[in-house]
TORLUMVO-786153 format. One record per residue (C-alpha): x, y, z. Coordinates in steps of 0.5 Angstrom, whole numbers, padded with zeros to 4 digits, always signed. Layout:
// TORLUMVO-786153
XYZ;...
//
This chain:
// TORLUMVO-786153
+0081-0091+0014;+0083-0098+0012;+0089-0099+0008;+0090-0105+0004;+0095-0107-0002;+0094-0110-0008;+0099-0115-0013;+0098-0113-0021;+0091-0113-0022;+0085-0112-0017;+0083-0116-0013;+0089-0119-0012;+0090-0117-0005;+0096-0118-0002;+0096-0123+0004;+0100-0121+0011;+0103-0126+0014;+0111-0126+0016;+0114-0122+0012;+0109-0117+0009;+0105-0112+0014;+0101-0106+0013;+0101-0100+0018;+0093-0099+0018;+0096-0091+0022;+0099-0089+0015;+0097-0095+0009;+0105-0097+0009;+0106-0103+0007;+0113-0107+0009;+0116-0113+0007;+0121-0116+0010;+0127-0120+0006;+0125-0119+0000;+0123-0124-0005;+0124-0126-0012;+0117-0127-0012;+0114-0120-0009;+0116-0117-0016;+0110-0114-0020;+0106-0108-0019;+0103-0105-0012;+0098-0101-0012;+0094-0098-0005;+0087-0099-0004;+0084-0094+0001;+0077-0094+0004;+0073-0091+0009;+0067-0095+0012;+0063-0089+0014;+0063-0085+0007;+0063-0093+0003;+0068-0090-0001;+0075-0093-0004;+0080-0091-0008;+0087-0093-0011;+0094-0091-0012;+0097-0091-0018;+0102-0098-0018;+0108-0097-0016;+0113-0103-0020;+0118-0106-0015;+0124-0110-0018;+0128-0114-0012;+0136-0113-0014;+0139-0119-0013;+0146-0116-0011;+0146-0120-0005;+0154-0115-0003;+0149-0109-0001;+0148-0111+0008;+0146-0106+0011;+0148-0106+0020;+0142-0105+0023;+0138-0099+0025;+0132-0098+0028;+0127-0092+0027;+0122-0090+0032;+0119-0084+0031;+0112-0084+0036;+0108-0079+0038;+0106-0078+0045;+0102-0083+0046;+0096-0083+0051;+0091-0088+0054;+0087-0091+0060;+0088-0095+0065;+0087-0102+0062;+0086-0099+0055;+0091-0103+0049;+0096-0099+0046;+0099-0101+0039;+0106-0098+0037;+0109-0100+0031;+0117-0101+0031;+0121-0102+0025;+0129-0104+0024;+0132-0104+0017;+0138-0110+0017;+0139-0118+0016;
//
């Protein structure tokens, strides 16, 4: 499968870059330090070469708070699975911390 996400209206796909990251293991999508500018409407769209077939979730409002008093400490969250692979082999793990 491959996970994409898209702003208000297709095809308005939303650019990885710094900030945002899509988990291509469970179609997540991550933004990091939220911006005024990433209010709208976000829907998932998942396809799946091998049966070329997509779908779409159904959009999910984000609307960022501007209360800047809310810090939160630091907390890392890491649930791996046992990972396998071969010598010489590239392994992906995807870490994510939640604080500023």
């Amino acid at each position: 499968l491959s996970y994409r996400w898209l702003l208000n209206e297709f095809p308005v796909f939303i650019p990885l870059d710094k900030r945002r990251f899509v988990s291509q293991t469970n179609g997540n999508l991550y933004i990091a330090n939220v911006e005024a500018s990433d209010k709208g409407n976000y829907s998932c769209f998942v396809s799946s070469p091998s049966i070329t077939k997509s779908v779409f979730s159904k959009f999910i409002p984000l609307i960022p708070q501007t209360d800047r008093a809310k810090v939160y400490p630091a907390d890392i969250k890491v649930k791996f699975k046992d990972t396998y692979a071969l010598l010489g082999q590239n392994v992906t793990l995807e870490c994510f911390a939640l604080g500023k």
